[in-house]
mmCIF file of the C-alpha atoms, coordinates in Angstrom:
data_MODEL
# 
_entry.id   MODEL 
# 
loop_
_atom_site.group_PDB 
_atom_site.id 
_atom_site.type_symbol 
_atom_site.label_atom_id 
_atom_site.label_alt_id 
_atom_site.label_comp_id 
_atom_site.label_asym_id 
_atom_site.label_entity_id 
_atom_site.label_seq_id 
_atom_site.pdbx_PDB_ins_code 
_atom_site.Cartn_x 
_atom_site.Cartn_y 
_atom_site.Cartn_z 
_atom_site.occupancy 
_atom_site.B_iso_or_equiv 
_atom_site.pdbx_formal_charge 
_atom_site.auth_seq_id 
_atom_site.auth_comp_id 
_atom_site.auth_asym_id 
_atom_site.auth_atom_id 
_atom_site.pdbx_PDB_model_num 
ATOM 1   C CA . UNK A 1 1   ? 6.127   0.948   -1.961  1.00 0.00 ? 1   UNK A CA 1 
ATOM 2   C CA . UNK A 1 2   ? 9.191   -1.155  -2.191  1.00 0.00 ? 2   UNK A CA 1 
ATOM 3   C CA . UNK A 1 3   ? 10.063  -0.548  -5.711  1.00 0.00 ? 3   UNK A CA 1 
ATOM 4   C CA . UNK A 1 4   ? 13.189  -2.947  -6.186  1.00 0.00 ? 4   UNK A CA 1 
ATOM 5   C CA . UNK A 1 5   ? 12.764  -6.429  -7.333  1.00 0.00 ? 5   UNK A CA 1 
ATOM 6   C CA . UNK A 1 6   ? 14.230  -9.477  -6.289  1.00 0.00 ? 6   UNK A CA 1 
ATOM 7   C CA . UNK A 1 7   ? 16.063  -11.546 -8.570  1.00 0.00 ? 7   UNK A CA 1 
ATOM 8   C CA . UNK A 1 8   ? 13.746  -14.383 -9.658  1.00 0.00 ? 8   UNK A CA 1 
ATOM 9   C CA . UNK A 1 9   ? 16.531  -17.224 -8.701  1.00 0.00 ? 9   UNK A CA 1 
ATOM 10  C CA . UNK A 1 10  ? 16.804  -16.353 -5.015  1.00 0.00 ? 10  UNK A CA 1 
ATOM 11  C CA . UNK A 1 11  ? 13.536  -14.798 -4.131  1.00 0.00 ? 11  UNK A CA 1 
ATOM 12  C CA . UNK A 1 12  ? 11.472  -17.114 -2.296  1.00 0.00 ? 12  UNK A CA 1 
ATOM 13  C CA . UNK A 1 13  ? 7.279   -16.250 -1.206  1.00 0.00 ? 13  UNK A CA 1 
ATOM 14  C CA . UNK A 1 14  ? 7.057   -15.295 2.181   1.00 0.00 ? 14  UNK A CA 1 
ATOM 15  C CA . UNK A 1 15  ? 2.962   -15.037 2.042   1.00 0.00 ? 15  UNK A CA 1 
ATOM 16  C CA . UNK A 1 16  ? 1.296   -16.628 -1.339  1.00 0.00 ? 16  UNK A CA 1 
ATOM 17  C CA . UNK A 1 17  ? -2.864  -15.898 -2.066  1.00 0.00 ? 17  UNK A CA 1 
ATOM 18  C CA . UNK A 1 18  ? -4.542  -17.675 0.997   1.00 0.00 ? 18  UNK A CA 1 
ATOM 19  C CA . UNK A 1 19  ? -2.496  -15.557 3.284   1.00 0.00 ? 19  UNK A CA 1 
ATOM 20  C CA . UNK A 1 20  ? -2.750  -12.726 1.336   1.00 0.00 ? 20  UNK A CA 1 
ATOM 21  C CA . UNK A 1 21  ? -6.379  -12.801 1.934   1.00 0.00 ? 21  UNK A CA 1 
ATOM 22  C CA . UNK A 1 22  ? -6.525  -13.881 5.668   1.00 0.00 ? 22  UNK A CA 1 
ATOM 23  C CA . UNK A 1 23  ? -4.755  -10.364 5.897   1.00 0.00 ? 23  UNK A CA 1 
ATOM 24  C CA . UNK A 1 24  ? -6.630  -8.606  3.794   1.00 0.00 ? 24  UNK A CA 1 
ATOM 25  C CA . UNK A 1 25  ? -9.942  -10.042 6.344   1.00 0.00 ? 25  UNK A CA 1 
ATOM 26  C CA . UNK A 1 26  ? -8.593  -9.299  9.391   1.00 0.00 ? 26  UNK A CA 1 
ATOM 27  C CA . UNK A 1 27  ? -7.530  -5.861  8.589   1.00 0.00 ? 27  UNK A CA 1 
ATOM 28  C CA . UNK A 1 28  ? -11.255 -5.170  7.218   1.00 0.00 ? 28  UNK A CA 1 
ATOM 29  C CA . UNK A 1 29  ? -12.021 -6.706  10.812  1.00 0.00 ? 29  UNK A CA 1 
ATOM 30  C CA . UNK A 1 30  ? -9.905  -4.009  12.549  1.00 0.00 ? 30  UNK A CA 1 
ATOM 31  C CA . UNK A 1 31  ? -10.493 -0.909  10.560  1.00 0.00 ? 31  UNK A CA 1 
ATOM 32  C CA . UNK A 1 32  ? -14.412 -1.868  11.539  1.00 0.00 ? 32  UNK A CA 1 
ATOM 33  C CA . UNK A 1 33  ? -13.903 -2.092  15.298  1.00 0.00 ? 33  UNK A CA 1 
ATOM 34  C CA . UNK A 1 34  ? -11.714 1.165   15.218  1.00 0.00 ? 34  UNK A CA 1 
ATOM 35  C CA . UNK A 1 35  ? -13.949 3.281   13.153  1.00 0.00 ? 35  UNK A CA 1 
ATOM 36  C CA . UNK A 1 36  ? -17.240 1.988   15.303  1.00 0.00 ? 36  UNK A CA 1 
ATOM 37  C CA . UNK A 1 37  ? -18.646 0.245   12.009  1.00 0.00 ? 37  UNK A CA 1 
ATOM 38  C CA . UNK A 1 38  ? -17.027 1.922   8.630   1.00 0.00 ? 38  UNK A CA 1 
ATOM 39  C CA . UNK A 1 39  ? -19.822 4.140   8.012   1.00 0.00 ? 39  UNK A CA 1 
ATOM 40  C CA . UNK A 1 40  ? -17.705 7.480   7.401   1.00 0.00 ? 40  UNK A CA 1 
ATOM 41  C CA . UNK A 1 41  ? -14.415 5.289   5.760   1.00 0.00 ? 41  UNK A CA 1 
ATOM 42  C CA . UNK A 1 42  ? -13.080 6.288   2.441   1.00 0.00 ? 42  UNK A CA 1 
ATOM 43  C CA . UNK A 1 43  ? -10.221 3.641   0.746   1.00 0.00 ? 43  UNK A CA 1 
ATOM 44  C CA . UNK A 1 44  ? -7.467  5.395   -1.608  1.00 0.00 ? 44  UNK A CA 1 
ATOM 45  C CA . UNK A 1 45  ? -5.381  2.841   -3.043  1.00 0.00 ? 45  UNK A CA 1 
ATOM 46  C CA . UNK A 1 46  ? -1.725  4.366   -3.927  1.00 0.00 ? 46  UNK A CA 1 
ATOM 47  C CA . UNK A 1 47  ? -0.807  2.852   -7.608  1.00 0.00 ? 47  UNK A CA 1 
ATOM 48  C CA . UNK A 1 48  ? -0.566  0.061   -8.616  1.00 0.00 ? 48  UNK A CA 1 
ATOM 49  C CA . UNK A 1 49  ? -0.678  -2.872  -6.184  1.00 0.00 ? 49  UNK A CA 1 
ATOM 50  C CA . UNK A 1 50  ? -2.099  -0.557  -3.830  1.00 0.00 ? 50  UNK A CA 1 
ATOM 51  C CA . UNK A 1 51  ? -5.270  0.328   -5.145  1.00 0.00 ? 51  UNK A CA 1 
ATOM 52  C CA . UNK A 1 52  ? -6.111  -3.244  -5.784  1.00 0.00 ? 52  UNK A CA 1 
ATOM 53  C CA . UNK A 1 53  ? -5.748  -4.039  -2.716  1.00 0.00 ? 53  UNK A CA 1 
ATOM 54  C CA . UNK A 1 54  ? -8.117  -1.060  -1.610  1.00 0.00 ? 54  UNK A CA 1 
ATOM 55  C CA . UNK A 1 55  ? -10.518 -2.933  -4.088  1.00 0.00 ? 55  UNK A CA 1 
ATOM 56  C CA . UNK A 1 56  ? -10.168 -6.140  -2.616  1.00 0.00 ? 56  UNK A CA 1 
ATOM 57  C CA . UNK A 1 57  ? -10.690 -4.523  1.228   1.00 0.00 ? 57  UNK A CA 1 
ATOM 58  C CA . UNK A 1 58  ? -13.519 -2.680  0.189   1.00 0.00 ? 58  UNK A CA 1 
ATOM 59  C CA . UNK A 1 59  ? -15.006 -5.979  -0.940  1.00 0.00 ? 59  UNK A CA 1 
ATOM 60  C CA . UNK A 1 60  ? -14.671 -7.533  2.443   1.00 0.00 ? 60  UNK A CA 1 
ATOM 61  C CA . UNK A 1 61  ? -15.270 -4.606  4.408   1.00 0.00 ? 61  UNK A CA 1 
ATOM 62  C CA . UNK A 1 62  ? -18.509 -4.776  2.339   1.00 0.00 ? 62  UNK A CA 1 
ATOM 63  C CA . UNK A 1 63  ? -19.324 -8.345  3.826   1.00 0.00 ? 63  UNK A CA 1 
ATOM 64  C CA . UNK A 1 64  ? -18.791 -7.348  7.147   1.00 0.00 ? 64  UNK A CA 1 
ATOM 65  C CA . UNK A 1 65  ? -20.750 -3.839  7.700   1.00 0.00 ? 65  UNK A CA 1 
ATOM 66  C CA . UNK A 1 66  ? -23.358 -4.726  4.593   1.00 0.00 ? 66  UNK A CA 1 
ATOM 67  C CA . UNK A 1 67  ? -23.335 -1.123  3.372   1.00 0.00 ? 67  UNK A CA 1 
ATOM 68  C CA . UNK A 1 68  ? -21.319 0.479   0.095   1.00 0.00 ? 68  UNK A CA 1 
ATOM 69  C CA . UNK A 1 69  ? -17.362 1.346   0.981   1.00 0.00 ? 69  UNK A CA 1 
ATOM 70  C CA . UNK A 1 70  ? -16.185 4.235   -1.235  1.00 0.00 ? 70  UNK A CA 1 
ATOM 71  C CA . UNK A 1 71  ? -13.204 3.535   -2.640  1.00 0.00 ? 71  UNK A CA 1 
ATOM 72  C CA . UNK A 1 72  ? -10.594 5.215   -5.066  1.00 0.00 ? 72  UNK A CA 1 
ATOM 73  C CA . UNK A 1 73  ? -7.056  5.812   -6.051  1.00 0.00 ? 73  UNK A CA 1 
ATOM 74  C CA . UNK A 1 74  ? -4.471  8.337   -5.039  1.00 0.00 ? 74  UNK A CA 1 
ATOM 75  C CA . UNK A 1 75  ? -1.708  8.876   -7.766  1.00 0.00 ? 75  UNK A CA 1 
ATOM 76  C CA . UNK A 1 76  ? 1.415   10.272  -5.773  1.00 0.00 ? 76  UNK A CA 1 
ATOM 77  C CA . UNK A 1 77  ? 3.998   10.504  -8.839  1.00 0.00 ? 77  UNK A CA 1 
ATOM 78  C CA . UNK A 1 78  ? 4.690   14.869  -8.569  1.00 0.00 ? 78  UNK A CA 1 
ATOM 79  C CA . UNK A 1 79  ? 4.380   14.485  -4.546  1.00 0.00 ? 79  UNK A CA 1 
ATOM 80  C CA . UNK A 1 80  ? 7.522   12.528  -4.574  1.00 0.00 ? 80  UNK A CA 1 
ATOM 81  C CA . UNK A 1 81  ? 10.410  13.872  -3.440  1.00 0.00 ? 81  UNK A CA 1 
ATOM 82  C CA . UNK A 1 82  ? 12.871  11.518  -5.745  1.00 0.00 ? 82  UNK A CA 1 
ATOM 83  C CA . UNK A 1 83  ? 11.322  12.888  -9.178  1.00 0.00 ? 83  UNK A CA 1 
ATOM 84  C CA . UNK A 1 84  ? 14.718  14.613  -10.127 1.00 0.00 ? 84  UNK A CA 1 
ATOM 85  C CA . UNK A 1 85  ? 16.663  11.153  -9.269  1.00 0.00 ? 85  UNK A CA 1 
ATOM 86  C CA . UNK A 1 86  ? 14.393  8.514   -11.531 1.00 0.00 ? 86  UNK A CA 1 
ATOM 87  C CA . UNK A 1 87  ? 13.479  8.334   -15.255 1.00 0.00 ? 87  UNK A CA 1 
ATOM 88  C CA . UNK A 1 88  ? 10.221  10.166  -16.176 1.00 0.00 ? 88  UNK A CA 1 
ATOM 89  C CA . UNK A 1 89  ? 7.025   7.710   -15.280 1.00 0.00 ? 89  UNK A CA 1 
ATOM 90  C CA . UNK A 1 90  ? 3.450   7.781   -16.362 1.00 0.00 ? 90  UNK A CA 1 
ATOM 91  C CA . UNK A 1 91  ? 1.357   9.484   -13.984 1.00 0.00 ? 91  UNK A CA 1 
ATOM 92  C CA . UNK A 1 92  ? -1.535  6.982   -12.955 1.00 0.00 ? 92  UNK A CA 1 
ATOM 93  C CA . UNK A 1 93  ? -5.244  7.689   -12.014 1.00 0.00 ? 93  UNK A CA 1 
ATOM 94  C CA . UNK A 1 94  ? -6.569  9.553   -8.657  1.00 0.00 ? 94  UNK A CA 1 
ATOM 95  C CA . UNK A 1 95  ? -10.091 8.547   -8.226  1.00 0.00 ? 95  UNK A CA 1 
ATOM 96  C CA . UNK A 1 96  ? -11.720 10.256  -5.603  1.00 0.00 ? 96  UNK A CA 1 
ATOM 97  C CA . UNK A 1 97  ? -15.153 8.871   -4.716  1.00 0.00 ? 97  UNK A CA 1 
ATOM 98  C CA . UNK A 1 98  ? -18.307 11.268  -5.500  1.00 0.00 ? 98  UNK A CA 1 
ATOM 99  C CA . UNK A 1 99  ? -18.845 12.300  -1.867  1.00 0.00 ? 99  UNK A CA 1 
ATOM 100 C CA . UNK A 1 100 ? -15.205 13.587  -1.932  1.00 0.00 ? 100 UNK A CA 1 
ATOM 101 C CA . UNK A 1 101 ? -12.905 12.741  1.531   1.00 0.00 ? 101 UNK A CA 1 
ATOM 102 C CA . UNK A 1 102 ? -13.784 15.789  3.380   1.00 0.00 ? 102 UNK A CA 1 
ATOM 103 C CA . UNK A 1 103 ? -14.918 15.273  7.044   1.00 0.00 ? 103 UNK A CA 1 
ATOM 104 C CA . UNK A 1 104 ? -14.184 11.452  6.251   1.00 0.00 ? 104 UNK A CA 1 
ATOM 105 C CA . UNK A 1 105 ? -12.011 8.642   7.750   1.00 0.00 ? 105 UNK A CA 1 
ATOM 106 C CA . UNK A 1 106 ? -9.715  8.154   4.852   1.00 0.00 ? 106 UNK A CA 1 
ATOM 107 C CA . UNK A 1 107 ? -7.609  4.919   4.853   1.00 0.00 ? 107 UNK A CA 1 
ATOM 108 C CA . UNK A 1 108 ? -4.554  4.933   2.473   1.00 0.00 ? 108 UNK A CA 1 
ATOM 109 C CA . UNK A 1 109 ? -3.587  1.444   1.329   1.00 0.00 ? 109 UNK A CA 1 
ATOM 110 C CA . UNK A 1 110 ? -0.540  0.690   -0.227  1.00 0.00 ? 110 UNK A CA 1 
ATOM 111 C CA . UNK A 1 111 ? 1.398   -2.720  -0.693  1.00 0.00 ? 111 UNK A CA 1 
ATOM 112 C CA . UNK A 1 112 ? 4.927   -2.462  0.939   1.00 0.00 ? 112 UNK A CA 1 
ATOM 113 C CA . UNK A 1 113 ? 5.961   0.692   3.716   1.00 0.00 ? 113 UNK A CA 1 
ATOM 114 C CA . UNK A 1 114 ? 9.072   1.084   3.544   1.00 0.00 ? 114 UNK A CA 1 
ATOM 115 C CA . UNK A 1 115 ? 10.808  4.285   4.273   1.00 0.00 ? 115 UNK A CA 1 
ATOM 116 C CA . UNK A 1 116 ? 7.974   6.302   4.665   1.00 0.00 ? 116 UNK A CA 1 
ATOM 117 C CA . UNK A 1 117 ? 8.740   8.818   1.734   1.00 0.00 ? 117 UNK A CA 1 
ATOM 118 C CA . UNK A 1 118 ? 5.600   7.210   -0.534  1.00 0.00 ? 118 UNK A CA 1 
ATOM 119 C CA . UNK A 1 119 ? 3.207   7.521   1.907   1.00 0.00 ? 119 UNK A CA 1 
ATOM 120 C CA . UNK A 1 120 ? 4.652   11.076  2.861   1.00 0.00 ? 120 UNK A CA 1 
ATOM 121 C CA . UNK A 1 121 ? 3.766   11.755  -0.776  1.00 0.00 ? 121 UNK A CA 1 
ATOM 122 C CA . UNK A 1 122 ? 0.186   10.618  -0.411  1.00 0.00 ? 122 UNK A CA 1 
ATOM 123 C CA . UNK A 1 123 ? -0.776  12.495  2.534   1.00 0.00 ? 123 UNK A CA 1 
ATOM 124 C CA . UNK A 1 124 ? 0.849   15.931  0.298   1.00 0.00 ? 124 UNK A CA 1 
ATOM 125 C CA . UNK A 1 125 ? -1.327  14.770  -1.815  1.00 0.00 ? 125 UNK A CA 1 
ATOM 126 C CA . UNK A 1 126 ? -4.738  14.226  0.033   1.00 0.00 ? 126 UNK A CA 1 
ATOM 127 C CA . UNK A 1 127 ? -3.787  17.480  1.348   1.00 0.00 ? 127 UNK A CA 1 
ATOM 128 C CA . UNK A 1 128 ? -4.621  18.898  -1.782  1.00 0.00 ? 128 UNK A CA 1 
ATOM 129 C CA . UNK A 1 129 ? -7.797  17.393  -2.639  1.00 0.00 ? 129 UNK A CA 1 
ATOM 130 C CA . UNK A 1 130 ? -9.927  17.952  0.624   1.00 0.00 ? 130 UNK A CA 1 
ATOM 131 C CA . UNK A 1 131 ? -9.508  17.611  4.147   1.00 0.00 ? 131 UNK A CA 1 
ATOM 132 C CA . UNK A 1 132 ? -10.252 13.936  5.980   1.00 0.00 ? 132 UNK A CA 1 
ATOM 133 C CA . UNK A 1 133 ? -11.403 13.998  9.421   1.00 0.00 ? 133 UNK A CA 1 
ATOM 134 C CA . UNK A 1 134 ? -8.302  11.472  10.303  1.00 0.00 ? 134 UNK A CA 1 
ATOM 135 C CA . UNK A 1 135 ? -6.522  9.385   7.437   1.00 0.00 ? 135 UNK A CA 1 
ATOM 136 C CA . UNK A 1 136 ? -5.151  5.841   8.809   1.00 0.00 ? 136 UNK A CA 1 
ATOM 137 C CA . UNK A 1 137 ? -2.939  3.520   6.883   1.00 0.00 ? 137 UNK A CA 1 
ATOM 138 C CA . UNK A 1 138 ? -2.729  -0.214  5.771   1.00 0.00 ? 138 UNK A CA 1 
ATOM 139 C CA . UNK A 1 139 ? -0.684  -2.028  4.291   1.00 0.00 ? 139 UNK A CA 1 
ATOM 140 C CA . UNK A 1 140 ? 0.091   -5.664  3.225   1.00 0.00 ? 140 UNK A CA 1 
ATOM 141 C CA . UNK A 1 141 ? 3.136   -5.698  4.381   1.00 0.00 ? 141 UNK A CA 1 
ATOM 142 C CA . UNK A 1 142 ? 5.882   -3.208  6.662   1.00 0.00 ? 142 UNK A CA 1 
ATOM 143 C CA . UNK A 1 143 ? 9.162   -4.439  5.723   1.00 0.00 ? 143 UNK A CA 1 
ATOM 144 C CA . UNK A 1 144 ? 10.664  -1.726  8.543   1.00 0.00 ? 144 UNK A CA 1 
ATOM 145 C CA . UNK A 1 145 ? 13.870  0.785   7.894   1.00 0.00 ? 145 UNK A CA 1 
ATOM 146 C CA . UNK A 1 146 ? 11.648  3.971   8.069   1.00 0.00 ? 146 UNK A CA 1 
ATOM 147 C CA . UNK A 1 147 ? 13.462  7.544   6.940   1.00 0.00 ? 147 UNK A CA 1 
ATOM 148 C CA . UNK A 1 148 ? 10.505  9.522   8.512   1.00 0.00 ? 148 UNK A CA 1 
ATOM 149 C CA . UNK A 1 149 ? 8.368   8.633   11.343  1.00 0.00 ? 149 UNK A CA 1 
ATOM 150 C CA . UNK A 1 150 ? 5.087   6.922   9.256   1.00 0.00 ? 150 UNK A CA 1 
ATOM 151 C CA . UNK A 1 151 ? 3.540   3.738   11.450  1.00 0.00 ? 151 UNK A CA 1 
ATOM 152 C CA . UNK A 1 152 ? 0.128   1.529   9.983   1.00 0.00 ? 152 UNK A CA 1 
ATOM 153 C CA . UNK A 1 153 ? -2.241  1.083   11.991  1.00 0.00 ? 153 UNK A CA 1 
ATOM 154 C CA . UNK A 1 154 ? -3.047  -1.496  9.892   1.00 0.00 ? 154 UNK A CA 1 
ATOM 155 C CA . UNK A 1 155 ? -0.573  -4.495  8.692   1.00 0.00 ? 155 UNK A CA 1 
ATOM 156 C CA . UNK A 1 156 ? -0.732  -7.549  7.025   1.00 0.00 ? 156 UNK A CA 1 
ATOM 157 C CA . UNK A 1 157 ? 2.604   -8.814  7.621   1.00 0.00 ? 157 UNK A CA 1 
ATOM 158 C CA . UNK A 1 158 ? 5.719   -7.403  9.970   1.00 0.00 ? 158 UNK A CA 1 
ATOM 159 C CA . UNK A 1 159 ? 8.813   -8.681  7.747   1.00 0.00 ? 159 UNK A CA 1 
ATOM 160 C CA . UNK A 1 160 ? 12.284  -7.549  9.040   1.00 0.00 ? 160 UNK A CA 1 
ATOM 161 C CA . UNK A 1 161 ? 14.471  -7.234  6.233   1.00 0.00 ? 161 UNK A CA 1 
ATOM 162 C CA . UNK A 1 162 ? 17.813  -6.100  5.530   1.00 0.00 ? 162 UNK A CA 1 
ATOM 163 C CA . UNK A 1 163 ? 18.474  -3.340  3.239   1.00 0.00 ? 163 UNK A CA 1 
ATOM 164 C CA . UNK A 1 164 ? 20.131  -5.522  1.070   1.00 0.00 ? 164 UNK A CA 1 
ATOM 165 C CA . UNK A 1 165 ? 16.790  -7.535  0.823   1.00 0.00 ? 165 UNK A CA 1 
ATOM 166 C CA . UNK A 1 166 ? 14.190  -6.507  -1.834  1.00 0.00 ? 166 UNK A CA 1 
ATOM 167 C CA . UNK A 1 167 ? 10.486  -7.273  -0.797  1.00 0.00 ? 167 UNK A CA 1 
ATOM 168 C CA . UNK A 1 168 ? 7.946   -7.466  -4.203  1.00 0.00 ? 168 UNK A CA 1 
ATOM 169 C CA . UNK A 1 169 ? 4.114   -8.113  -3.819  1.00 0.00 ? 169 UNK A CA 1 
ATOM 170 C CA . UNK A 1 170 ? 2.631   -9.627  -7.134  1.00 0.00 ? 170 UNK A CA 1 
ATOM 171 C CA . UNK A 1 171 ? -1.381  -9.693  -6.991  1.00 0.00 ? 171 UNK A CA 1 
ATOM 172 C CA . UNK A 1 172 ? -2.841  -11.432 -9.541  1.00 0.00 ? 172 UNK A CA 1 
ATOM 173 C CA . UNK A 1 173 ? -5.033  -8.183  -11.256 1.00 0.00 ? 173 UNK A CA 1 
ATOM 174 C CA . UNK A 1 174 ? -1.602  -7.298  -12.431 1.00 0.00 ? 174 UNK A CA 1 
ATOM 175 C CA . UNK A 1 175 ? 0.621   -10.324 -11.978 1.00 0.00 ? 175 UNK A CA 1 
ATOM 176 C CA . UNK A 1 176 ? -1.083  -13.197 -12.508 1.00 0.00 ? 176 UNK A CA 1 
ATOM 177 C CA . UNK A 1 177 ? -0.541  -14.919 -9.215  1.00 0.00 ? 177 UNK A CA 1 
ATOM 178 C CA . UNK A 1 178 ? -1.159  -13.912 -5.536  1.00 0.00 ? 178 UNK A CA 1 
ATOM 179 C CA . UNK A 1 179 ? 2.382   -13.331 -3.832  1.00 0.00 ? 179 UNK A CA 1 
ATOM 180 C CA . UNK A 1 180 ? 4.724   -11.931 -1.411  1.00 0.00 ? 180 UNK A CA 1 
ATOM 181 C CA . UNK A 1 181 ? 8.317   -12.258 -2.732  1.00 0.00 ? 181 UNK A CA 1 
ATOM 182 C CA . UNK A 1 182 ? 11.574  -11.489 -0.754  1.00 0.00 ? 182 UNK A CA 1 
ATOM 183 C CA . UNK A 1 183 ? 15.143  -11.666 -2.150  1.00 0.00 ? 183 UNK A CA 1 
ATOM 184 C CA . UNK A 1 184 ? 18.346  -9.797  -3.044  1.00 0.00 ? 184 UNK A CA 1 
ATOM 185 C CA . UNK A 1 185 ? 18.133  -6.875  -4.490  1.00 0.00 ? 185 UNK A CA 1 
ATOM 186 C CA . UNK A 1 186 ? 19.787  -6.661  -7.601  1.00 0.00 ? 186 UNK A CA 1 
ATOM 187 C CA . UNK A 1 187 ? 23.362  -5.292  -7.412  1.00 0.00 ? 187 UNK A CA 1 
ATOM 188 C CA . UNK A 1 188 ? 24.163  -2.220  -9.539  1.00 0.00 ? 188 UNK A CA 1 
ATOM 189 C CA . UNK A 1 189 ? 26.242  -1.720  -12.320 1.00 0.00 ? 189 UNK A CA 1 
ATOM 190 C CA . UNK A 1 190 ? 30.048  -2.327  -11.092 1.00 0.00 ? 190 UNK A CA 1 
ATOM 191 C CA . UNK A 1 191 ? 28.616  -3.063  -7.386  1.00 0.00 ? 191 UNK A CA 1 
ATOM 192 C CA . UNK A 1 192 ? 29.515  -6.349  -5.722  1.00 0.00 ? 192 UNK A CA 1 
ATOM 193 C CA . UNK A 1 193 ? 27.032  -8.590  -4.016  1.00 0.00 ? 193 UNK A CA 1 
ATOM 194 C CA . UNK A 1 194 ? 28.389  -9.484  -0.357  1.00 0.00 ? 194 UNK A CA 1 
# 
């Protein structure tokens, strides 16, 4: 998860709600023909843009196989490995579905993959709570500039980026609107922008 913001006067949408959900379709359309129909697949969404995007793939993964997609939420906050380095934060809600993830084909989703550390954090802790036959990852969008070696298997959007670039993903269950921002990141105190 890309956790800086772009400043509102330069960011500019790169994907708004239409192709938001063309992505969203055609990664429920993969994740069927690789698992051979969904029947064993388990969504975690990683909090908070995450998880409502496992929501809104379950929902179409539901159209496609016509069967019930368990679906829950993996909260990652004391698997990170930057805990020391931020302000104290809220831990959110893991949801794991009633059947549990064991022997399952457990898809993390997640908004933005960075550099790898967040979802390096979820698999810690999945590791914890059962054992998956394979886990798999999607996400809306791989903005590249990975620290450890984490690939999707599923993406909504490649978008090269600088490091100087911020990439934010606004969905409207939180938001209000359906977007896919990219802009400066903001500089810090006494830094100059280039």
């Amino acid at each position: 998860m890309d956790t800086q913001n772009p400043q509102a006067s330069d960011a500019r949408p790169v994907l708004e709600g239409p192709d938001i959900a063309r992505a969203l379709t055609r990664i429920a359309h993969e994740i069927v023909e690789r698992a051979k129909g969904a029947d064993d697949v388990v969504l975690l969404g990683i909090p908070t843009r995450g998880v409502f995007l496992a929501q809104r793939l379950a929902a179409k993964l539901e159209q496609i196989t016509e069967r019930k997609i368990p679906r829950g939420s993996l909260d990652i906050t004391m698997y990170r490995d930057d805990l020391r380095m931020h302000p104290p934060r809220a831990l959110a809600r893991t949801e794991i579905p009633g059947d549990g993830i064991d022997g399952k084909l457990v898809v993390l989703v997640d908004d933005v993959l960075f550099s790898g550390r967040t979802i390096r954090a979820a698999l810690d802790a999945l590791n914890d709570i059962g054992r998956p036959r394979a886990v798999q990852l999607a996400v809306l969008v791989d903005r590249g500039h990975r620290e450890l070696p984490i690939r999707a298997d599923y993406v909504g959007k490649n978008l090269p980026t600088s490091l100087r670039e911020a990439v934010k993903v606004q969905l409207a269950e939180e938001d209000g609107r359906d977007t896919v921002l990219l802009g400066v990141k903001p500089a810090a105190p006494g830094e100059r922008q280039p």
